[in-house]
C-alpha positions in Angstrom: 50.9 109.0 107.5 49.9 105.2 108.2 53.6 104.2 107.9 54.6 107.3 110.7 52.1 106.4 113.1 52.6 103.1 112.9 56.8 103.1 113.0 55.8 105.6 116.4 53.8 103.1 118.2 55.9 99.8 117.1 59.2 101.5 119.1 60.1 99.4 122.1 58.9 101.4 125.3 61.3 99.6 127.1 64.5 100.0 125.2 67.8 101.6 128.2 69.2 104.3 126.8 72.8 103.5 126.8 75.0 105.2 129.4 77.9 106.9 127.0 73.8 108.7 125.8 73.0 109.6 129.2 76.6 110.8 129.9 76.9 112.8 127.4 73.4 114.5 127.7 73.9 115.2 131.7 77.3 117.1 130.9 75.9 118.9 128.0 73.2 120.6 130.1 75.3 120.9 133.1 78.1 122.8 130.5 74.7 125.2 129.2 72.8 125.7 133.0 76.8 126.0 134.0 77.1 128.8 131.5 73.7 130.5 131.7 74.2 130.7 135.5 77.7 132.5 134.7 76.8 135.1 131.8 73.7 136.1 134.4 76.3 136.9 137.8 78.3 139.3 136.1 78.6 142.7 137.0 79.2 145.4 134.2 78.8 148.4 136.4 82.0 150.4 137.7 82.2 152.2 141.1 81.5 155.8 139.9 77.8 154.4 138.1 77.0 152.3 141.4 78.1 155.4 143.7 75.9 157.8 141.5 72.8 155.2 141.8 73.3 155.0 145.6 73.0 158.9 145.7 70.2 158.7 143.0 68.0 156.2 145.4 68.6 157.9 148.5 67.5 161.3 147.0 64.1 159.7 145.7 63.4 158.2 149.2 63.8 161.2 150.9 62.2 163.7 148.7 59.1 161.8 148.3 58.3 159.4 151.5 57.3 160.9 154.7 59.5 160.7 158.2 62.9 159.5 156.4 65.4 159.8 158.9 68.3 158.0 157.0 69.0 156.1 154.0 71.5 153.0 154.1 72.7 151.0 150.9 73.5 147.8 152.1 73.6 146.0 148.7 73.7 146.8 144.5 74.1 144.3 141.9 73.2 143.4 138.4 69.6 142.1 138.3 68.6 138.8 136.5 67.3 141.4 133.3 70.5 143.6 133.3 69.3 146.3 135.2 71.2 147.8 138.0 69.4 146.8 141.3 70.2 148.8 144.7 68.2 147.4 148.5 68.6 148.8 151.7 66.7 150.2 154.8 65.5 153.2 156.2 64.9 154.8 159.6 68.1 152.8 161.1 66.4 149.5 159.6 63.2 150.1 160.7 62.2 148.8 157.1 63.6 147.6 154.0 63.5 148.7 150.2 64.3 147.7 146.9 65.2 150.1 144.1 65.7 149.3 140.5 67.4 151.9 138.3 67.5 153.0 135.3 70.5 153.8 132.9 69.7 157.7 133.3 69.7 157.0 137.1 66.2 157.4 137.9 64.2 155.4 139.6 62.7 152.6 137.6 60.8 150.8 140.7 60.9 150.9 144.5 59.8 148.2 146.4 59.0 149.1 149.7 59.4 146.5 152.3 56.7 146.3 155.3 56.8 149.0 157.4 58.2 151.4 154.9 57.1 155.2 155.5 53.8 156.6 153.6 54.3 158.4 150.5 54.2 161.8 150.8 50.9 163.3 149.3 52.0 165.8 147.2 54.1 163.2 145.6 51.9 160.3 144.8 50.9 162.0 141.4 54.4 163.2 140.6 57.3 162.3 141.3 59.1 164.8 144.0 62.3 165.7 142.8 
């Protein structure tokens, strides 16, 4: 343990890590960050599953949240944990919304953006279908 501790503390703080070192660690995080980044922007979900999600999230809003006028998709993607992730606004943009859905097309989350109409009462303990 003596000989560890001691071979530790003896290293020379001041020693350059050559630059061929450096090189080679920069471009072998870039390659991995690079690559992480890539895998996580891809989008496995066809038309007919995105189209059906729309539908899916404009159904919930309107069966359970009061004064809903109209529903517009303005965006669906693939969310950082796989899920498939649809935002958009109500009331002719009066407010915004989030919805994350599930594989079964239900609604996993909704986050409602300020402004957002009340939940309807009947519907805060279940679900409205």
């Amino acid at each position: 343990m003596n000989i560890i501790y001691h071979s530790i503390n003896n290293k020379n703080h001041n020693e350059v890590i050559p630059f061929y070192k450096r090189l080679f660690l920069s471009l072998t995080l870039s390659i991995l960050l690079g690559a992480c980044g890539f895998t996580s922007q891809g989008n496995d979900y066809n038309e007919e599953t995105i189209e059906l999600a729309k539908e899916s999230v404009e159904r919930f809003i309107i069966h359970n949240y009061e004064e809903i006028d109209s529903v517009e998709i303005t965006k669906s993607y693939e969310s950082e944990m796989g899920g498939l992730t649809i935002e958009g606004t109500v009331n002719d943009g009066s407010a915004e919304f989030t919805a994350g859905v599930r594989s079964d097309f239900t609604i996993g989350h909704l986050a409602p953006g300020e402004d957002f109409p009340d939940m309807k009462e009947a519907c805060k303990k279940q679900i409205c279908e």
